[in-house]
C-alpha positions as CSV (number, residue, x, y, z in Angstrom):
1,X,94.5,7.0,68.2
2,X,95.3,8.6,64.8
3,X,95.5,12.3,64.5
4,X,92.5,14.2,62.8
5,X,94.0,16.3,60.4
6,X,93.3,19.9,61.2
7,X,91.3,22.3,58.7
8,X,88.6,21.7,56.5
9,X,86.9,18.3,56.2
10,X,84.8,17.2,53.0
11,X,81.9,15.1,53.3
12,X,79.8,13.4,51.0
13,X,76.4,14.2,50.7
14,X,73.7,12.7,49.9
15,X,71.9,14.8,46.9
16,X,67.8,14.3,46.6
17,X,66.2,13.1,43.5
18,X,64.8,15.6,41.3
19,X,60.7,15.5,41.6
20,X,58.6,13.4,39.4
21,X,57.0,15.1,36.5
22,X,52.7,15.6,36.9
23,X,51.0,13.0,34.9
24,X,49.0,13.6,32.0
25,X,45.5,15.4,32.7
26,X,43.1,12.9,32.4
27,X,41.0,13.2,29.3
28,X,37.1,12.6,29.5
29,X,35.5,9.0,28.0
30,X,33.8,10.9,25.3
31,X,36.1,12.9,24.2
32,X,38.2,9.8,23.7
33,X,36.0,8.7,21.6
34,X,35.2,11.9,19.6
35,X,39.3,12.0,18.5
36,X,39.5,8.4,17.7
37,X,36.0,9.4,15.1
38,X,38.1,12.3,13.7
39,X,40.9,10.1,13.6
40,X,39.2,7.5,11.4
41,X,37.4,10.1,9.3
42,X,40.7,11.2,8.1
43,X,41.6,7.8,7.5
44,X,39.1,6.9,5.1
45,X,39.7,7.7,1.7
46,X,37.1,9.3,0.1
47,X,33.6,7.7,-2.0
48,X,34.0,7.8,-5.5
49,X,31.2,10.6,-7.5
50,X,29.9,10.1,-10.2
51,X,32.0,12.5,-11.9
52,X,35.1,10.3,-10.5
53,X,35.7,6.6,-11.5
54,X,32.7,5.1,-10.1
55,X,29.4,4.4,-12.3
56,X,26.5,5.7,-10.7
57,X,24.1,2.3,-10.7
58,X,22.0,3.5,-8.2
59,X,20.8,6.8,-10.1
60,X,20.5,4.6,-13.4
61,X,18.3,1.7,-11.6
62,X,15.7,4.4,-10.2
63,X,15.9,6.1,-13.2
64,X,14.7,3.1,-15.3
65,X,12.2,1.7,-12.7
66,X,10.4,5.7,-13.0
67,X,10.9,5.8,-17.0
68,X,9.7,2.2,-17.6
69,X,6.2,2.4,-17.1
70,X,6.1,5.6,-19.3
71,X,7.9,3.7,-22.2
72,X,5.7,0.6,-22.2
73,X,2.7,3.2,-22.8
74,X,4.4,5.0,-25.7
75,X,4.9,1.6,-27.2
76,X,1.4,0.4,-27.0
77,X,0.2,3.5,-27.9
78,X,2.9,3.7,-30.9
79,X,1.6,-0.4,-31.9
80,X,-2.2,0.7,-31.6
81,X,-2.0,3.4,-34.4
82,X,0.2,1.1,-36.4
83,X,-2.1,-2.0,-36.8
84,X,-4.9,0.5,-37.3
85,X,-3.1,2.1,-40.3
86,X,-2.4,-1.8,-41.4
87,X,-6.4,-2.8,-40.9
88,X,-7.3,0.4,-42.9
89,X,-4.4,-0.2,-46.1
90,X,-6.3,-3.7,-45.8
91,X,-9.5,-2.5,-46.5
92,X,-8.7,-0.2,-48.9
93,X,-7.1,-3.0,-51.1
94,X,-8.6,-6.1,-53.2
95,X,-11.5,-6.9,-55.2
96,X,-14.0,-4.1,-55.1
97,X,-16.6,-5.5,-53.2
98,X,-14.1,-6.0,-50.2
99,X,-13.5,-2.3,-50.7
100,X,-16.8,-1.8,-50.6
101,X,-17.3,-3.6,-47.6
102,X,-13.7,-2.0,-46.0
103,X,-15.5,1.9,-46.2
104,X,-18.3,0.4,-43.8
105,X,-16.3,-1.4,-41.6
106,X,-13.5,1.1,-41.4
107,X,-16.8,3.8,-40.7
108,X,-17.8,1.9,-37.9
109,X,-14.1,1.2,-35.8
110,X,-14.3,5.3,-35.9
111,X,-18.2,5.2,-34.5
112,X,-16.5,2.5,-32.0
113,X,-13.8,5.3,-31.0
114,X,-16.8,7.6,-30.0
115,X,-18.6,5.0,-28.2
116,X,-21.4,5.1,-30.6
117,X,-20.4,1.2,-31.7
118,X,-23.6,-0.1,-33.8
119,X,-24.9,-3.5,-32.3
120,X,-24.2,-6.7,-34.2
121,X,-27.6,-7.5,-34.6
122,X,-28.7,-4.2,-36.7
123,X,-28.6,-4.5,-40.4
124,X,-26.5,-1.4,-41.9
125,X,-29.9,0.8,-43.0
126,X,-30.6,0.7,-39.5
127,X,-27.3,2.0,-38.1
128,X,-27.7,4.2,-40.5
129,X,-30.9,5.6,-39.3
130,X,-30.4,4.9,-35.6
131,X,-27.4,7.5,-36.0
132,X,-29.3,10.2,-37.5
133,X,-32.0,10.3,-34.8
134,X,-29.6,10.3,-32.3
135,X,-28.1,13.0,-33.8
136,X,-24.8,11.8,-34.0
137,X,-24.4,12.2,-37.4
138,X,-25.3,15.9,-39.2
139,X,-27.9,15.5,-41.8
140,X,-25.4,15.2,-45.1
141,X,-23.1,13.1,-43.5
142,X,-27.0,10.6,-43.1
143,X,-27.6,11.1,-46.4
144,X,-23.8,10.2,-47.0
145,X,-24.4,7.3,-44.6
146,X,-27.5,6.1,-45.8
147,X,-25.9,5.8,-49.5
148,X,-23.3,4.3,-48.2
149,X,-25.0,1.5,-46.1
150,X,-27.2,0.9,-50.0
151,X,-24.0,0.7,-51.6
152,X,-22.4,-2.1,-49.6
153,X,-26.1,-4.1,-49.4
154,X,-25.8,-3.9,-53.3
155,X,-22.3,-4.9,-53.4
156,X,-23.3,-7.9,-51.2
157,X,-26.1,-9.3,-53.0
158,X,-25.7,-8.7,-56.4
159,X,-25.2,-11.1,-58.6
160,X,-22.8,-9.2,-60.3
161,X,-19.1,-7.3,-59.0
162,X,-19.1,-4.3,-58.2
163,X,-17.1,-1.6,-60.5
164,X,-14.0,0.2,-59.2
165,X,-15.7,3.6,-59.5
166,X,-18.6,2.0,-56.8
167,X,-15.7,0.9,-54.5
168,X,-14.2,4.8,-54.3
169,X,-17.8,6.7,-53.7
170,X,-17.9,4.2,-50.8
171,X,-14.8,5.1,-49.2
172,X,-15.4,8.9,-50.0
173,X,-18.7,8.9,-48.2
174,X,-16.8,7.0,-45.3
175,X,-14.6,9.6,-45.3
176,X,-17.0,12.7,-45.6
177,X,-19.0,11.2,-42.4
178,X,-15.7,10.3,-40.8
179,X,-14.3,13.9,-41.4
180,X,-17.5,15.7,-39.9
181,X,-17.2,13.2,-36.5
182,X,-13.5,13.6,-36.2
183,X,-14.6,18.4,-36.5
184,X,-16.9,17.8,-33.8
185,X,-14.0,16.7,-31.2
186,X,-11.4,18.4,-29.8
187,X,-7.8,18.0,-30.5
188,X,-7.3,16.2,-26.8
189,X,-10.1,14.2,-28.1
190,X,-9.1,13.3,-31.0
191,X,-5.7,12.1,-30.1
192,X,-7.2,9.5,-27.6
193,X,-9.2,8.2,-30.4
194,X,-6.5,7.7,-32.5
195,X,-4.9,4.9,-29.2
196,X,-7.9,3.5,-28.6
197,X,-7.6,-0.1,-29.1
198,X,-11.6,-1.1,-29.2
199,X,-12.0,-1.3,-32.9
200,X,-8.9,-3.6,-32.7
201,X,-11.0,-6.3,-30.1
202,X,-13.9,-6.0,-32.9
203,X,-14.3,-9.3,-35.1
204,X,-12.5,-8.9,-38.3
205,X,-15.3,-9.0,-40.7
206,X,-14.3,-11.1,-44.0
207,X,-16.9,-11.1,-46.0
208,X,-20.3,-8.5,-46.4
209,X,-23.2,-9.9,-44.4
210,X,-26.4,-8.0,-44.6
């Protein structure tokens, strides 16, 4: 047998592994999904503004669908007052038994604008006296009327032109009756007769018919 050495003996010793670190706490479904949001959020660059380098088509679409309607009203208003100027620098022009015959006719489209339109059928005397019994009409602007409807019967049948001078009484009695309808309205009144597009769906009259 060998000899055990006397004194202090060394042994090896087995040293435990240090302990396992705690796993992560476990983190609820929804806020999972709440961080990956914010996550993306911050991801995203940002929408261009309109003061930025995008064009803002949307606002410009709406706001020519609202403006539209409005502008297609101001035009046919705008062409209504146009062609009636035309019609009347018509009327006023020519030989002077058109003239003649332009006072009554442009006297009547402003009776039409008041809804007092004269029937077809009536000869001008009778317009004439129809619209001062009805009052529509003040008593000098009848007489006006009445001379006026005399002037154009003459111009019509006589065998002879009319002068110049008969042409311009007939469109200053037009006027005088025109001017006393026109007082009796108010200014909102007025201004819807001046669009109103009935005297425009009359017949142009080209010649003087009794």
């Amino acid at each position: 047998p060998e000899d055990t050495p006397v004194g202090r003996t060394r042994r090896e010793v087995a040293v435990p592994n240090p302990p396992p670190e705690p796993p992560p706490p476990a983190i609820p479904p929804d806020l999972d999904v709440d961080t990956e949001l914010d996550e993306d959020e911050e991801e995203q660059p940002d929408e261009p503004t309109a003061a930025g380098g995008g064009f803002p088509w949307r606002t410009v679409a709406i706001s020519t669908a609202i403006a539209s309607p409005f502008v297609l009203l101001v035009g046919a208003m705008v062409a209504v007052i146009v062609l009636k100027r035309r019609r009347s620098a018509r009327r006023r022009s020519g030989p002077p038994a058109a003239r003649v015959a332009g006072a009554w006719y442009e006297l009547v489209d402003r009776l039409t604008e008041q809804g007092a339109a004269p029937p077809r059928a009536a000869t001008r005397r009778e317009v004439a006296l129809g619209l001062r019994e009805a009052e529509v009409v003040a008593p000098d602007e009848a007489d006006a009327l009445l001379a006026l409807a005399d002037d154009v019967d003459l111009a019509a049948f006589h065998p002879e032109p009319p002068p110049d001078d008969v042409a311009d009484r007939a469109w200053d009695r037009a006027e005088l009756v025109t001017c006393g309808l026109w007082a009796r309205r108010s200014p909102v009144r007025r201004a819807v007769q001046r669009v109103d597009p009935r005297p425009l769906l009359r017949r142009e009259e080209t010649h003087v018919d009794a």
